[in-house]
Gaussian input, Z-matrix of N, CA and C with variables (Angstrom, degrees):
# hf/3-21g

backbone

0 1
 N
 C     1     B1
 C     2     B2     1     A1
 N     3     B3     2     A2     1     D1
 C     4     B4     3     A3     2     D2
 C     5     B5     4     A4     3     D3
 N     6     B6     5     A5     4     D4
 C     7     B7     6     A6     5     D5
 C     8     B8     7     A7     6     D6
 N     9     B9     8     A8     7     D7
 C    10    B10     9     A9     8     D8
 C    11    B11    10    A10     9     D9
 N    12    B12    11    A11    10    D10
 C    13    B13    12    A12    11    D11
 C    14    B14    13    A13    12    D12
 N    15    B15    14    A14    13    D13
 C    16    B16    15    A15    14    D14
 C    17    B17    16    A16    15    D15
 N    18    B18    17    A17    16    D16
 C    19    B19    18    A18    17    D17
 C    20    B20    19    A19    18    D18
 N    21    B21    20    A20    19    D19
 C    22    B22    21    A21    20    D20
 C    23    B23    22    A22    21    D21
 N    24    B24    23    A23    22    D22
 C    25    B25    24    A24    23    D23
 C    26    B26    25    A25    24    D24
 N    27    B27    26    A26    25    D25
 C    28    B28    27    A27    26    D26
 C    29    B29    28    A28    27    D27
 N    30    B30    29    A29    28    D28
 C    31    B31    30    A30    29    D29
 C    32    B32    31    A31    30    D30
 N    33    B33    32    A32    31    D31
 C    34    B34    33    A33    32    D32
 C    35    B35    34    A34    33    D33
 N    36    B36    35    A35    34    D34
 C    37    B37    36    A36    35    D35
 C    38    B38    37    A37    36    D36
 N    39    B39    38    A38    37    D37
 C    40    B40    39    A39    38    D38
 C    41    B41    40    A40    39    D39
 N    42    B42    41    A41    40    D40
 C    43    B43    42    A42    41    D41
 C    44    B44    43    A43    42    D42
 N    45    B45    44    A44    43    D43
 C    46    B46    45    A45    44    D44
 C    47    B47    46    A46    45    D45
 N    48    B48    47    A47    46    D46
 C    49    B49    48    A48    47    D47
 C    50    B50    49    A49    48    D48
 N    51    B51    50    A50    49    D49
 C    52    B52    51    A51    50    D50
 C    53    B53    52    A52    51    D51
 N    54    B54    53    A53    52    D52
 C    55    B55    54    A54    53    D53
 C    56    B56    55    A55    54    D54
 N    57    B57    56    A56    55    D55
 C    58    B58    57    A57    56    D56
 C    59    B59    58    A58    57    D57
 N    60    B60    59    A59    58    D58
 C    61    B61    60    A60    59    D59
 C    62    B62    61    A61    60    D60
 N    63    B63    62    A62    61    D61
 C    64    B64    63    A63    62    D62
 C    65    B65    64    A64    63    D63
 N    66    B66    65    A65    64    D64
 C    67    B67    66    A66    65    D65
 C    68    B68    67    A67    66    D66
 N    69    B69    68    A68    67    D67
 C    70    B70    69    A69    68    D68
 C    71    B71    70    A70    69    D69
 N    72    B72    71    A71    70    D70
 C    73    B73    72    A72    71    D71
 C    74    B74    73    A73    72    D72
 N    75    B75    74    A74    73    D73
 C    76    B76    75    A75    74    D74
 C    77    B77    76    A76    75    D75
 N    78    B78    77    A77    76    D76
 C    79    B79    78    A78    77    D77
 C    80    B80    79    A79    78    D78
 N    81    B81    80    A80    79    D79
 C    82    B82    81    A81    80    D80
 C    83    B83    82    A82    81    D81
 N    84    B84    83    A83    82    D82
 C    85    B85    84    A84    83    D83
 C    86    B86    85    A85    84    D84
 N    87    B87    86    A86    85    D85
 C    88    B88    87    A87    86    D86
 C    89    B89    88    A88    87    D87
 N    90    B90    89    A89    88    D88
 C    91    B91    90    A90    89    D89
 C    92    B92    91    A91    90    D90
 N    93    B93    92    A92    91    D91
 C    94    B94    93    A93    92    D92
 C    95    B95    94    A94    93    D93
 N    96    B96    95    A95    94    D94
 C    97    B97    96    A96    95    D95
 C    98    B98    97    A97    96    D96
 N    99    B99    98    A98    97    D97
 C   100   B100    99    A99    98    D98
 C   101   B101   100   A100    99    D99
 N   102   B102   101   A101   100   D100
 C   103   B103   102   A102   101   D101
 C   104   B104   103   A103   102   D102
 N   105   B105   104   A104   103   D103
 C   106   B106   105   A105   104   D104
 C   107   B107   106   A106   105   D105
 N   108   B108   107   A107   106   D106
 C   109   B109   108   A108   107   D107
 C   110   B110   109   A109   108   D108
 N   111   B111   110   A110   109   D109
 C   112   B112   111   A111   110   D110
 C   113   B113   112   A112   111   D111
 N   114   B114   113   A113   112   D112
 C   115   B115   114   A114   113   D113
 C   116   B116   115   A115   114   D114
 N   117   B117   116   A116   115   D115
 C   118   B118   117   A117   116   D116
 C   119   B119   118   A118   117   D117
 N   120   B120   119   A119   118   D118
 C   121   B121   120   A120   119   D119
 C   122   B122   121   A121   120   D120
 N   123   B123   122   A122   121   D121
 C   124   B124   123   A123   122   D122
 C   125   B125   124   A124   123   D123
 N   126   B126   125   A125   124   D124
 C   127   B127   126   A126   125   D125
 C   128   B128   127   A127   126   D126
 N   129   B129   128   A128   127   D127
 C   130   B130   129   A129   128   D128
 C   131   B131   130   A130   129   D129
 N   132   B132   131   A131   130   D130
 C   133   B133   132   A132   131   D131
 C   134   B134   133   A133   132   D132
 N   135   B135   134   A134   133   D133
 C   136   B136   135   A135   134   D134
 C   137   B137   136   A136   135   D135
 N   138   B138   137   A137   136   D136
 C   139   B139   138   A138   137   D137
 C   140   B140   139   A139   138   D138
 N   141   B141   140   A140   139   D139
 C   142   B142   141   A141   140   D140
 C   143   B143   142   A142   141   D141
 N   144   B144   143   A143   142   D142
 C   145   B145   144   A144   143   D143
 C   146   B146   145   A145   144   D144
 N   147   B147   146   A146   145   D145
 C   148   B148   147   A147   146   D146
 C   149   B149   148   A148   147   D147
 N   150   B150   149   A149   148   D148
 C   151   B151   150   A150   149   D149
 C   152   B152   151   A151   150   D150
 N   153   B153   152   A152   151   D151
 C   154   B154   153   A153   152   D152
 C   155   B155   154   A154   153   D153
 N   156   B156   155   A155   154   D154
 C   157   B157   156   A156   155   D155
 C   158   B158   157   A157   156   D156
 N   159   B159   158   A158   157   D157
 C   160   B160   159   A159   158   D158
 C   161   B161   160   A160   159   D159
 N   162   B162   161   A161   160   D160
 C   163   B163   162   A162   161   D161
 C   164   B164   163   A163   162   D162
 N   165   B165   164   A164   163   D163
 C   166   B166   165   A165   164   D164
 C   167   B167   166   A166   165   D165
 N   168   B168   167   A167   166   D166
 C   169   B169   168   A168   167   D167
 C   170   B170   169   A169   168   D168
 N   171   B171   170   A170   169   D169
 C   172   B172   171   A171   170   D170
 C   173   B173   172   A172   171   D171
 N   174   B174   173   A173   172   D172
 C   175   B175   174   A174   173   D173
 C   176   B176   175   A175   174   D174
 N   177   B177   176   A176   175   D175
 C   178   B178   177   A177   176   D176
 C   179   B179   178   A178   177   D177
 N   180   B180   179   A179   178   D178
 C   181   B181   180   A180   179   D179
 C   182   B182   181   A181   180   D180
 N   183   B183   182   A182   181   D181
 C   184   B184   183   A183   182   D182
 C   185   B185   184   A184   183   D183
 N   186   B186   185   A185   184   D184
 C   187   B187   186   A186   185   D185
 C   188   B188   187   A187   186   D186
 N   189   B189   188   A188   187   D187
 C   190   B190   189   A189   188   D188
 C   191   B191   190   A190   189   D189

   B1=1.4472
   B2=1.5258
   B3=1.4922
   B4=1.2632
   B5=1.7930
   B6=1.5915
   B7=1.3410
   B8=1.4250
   B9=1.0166
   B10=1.0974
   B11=1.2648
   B12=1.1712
   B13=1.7136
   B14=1.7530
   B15=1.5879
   B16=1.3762
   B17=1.4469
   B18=1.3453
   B19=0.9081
   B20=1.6764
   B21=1.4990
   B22=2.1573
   B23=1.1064
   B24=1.8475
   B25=1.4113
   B26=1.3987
   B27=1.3407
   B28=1.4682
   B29=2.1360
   B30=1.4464
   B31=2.1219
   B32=1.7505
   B33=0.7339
   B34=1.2438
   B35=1.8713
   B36=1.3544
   B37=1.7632
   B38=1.4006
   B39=1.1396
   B40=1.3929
   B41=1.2800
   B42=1.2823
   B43=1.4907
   B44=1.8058
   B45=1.7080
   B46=1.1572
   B47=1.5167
   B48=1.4134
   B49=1.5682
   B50=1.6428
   B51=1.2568
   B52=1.2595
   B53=1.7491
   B54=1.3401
   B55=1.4714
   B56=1.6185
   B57=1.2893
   B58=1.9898
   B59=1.7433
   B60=1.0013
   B61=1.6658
   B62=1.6126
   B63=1.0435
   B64=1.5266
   B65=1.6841
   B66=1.1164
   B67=1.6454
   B68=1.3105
   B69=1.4984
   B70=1.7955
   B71=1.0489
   B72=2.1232
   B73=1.1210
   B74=1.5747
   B75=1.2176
   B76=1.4838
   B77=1.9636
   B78=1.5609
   B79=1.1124
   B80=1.7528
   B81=1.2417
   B82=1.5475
   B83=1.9833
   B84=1.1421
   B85=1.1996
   B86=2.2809
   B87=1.2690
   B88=1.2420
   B89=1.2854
   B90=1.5032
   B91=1.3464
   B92=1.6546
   B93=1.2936
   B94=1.3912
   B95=1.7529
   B96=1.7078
   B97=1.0819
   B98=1.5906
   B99=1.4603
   B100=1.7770
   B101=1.2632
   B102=1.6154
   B103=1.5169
   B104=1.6713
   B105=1.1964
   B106=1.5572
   B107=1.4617
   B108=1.1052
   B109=1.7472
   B110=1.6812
   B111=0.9088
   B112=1.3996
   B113=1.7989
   B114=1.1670
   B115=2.2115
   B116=1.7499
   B117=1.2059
   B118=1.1769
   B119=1.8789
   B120=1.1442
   B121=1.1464
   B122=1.5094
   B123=1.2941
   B124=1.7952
   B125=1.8683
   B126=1.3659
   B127=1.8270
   B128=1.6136
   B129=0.9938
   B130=2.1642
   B131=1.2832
   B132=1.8872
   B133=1.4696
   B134=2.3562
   B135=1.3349
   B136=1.7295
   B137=1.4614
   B138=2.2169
   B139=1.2342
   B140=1.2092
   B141=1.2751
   B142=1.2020
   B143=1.6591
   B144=1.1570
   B145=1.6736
   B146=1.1361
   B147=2.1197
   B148=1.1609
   B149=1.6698
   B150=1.0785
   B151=1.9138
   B152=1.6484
   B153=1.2652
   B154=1.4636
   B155=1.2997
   B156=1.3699
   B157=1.5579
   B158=1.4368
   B159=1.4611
   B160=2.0213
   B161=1.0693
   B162=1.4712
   B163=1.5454
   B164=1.6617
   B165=1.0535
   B166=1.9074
   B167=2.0684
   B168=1.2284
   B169=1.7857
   B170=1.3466
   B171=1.2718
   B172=1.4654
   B173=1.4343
   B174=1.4274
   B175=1.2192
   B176=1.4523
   B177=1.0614
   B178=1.5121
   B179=1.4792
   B180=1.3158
   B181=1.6798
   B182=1.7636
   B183=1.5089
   B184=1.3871
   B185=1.5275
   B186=1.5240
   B187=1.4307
   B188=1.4171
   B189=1.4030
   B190=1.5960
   B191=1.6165
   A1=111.13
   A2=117.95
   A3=126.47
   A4=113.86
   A5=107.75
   A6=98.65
   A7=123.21
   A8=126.92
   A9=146.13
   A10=114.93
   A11=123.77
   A12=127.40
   A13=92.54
   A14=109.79
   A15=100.69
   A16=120.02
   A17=137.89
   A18=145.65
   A19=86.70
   A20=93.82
   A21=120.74
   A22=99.63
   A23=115.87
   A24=129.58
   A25=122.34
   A26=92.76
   A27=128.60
   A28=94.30
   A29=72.10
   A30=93.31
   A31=96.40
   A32=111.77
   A33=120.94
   A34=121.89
   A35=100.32
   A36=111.28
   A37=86.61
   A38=144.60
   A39=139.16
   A40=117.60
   A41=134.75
   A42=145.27
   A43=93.24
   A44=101.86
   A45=112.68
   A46=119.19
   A47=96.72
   A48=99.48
   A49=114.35
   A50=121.31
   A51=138.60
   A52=127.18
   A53=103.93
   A54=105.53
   A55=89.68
   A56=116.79
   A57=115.64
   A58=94.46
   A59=113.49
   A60=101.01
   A61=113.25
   A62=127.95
   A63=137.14
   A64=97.02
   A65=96.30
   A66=111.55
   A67=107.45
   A68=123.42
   A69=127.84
   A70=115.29
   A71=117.85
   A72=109.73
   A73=132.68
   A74=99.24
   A75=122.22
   A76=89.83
   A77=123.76
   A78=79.28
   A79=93.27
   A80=103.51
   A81=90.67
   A82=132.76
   A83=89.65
   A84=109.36
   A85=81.06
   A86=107.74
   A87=117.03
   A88=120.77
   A89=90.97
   A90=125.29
   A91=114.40
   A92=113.44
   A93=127.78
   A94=83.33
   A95=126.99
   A96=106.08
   A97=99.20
   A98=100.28
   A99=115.69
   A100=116.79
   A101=125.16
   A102=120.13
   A103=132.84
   A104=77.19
   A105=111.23
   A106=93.23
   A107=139.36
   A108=130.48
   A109=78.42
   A110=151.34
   A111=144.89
   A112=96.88
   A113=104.02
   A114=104.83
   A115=85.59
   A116=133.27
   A117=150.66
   A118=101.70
   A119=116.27
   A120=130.57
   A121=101.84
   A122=124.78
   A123=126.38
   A124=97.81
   A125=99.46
   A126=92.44
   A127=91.45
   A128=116.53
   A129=99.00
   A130=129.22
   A131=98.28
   A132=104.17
   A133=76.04
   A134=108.95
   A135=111.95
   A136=110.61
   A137=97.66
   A138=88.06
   A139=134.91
   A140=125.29
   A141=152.35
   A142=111.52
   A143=117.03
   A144=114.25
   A145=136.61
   A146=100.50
   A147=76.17
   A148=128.22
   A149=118.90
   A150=135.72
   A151=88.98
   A152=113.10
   A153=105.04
   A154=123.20
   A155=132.30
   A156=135.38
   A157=87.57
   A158=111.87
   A159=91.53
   A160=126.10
   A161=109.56
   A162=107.90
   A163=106.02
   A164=112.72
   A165=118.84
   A166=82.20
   A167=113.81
   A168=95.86
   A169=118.66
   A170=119.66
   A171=113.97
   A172=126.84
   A173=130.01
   A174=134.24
   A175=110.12
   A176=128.84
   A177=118.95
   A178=119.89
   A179=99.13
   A180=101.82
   A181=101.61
   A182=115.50
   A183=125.71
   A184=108.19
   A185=129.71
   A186=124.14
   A187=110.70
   A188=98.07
   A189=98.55
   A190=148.34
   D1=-44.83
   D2=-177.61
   D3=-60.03
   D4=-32.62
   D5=170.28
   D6=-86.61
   D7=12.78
   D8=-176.93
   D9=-107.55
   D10=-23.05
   D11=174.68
   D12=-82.71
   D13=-46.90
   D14=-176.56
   D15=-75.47
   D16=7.35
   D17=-162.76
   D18=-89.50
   D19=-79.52
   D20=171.35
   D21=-8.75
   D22=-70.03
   D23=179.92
   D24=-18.24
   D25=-68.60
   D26=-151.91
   D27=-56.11
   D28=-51.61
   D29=-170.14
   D30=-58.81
   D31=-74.07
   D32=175.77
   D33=-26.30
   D34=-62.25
   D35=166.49
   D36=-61.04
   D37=-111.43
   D38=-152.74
   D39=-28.11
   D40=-46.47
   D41=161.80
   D42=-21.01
   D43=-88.91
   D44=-169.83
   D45=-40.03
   D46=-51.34
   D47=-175.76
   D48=-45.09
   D49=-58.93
   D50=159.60
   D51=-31.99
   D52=-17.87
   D53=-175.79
   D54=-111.13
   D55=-43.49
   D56=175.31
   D57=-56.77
   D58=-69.87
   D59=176.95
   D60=-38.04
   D61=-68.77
   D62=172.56
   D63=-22.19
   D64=-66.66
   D65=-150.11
   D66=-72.09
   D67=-30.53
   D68=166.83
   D69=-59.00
   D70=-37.27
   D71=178.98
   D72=-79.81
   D73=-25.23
   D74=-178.47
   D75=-56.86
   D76=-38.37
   D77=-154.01
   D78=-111.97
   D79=3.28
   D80=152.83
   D81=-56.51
   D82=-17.82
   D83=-142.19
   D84=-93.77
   D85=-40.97
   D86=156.97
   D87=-18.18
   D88=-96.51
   D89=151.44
   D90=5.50
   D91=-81.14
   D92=-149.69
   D93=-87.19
   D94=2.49
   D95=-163.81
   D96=-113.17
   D97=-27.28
   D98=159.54
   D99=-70.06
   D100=-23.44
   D101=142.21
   D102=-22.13
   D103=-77.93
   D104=-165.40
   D105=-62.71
   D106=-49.50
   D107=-157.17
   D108=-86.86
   D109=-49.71
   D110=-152.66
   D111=-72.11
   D112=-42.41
   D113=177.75
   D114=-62.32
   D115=-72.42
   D116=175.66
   D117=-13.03
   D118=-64.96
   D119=-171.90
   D120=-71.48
   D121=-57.08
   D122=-172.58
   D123=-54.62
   D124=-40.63
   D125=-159.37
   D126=-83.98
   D127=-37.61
   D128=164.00
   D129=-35.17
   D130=-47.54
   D131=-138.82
   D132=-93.49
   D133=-13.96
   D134=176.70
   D135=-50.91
   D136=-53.30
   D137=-176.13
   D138=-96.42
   D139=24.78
   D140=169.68
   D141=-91.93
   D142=-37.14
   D143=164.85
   D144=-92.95
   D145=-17.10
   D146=-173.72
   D147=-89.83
   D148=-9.52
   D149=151.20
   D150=-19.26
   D151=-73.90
   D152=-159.56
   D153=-79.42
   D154=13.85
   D155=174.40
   D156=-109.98
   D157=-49.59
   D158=171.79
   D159=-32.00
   D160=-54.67
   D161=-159.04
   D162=-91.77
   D163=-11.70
   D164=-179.78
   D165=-76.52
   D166=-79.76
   D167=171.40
   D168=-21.52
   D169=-93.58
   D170=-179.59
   D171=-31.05
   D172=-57.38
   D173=156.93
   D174=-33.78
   D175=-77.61
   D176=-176.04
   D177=-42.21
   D178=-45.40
   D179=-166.29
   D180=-73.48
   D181=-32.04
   D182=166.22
   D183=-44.75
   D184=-50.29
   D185=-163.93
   D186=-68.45
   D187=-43.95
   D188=164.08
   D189=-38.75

């Protein structure tokens, strides 16, 4: 009987272990994926502004 509880045990710790592993990676994996859309997002939102800080530079230095 006694090896048999440790057997259960055994399945059980490994079970878990296996889903905390699962589950750390899943959200590393997030992570590097909320990264990436966030570089994604800065270099959009770059080329979308930067036209207009050019020309606010130029313009100014033009009035002069």
């Amino acid at each position: 009987m006694n090896n048999g509880m440790n057997l259960e045990l055994a399945i059980y710790v490994t079970t878990l272990a296996l889903i905390g592993v699962s589950y750390l990676l899943s959200g590393k994996r997030e992570l590097r994926n909320a990264a990436a859309q966030q570089r994604q997002h800065d270099a959009e939102l770059e080329t979308l502004v930067r036209p207009v800080l050019l020309f606010t530079m130029k313009a100014s230095v033009a009035h002069c």
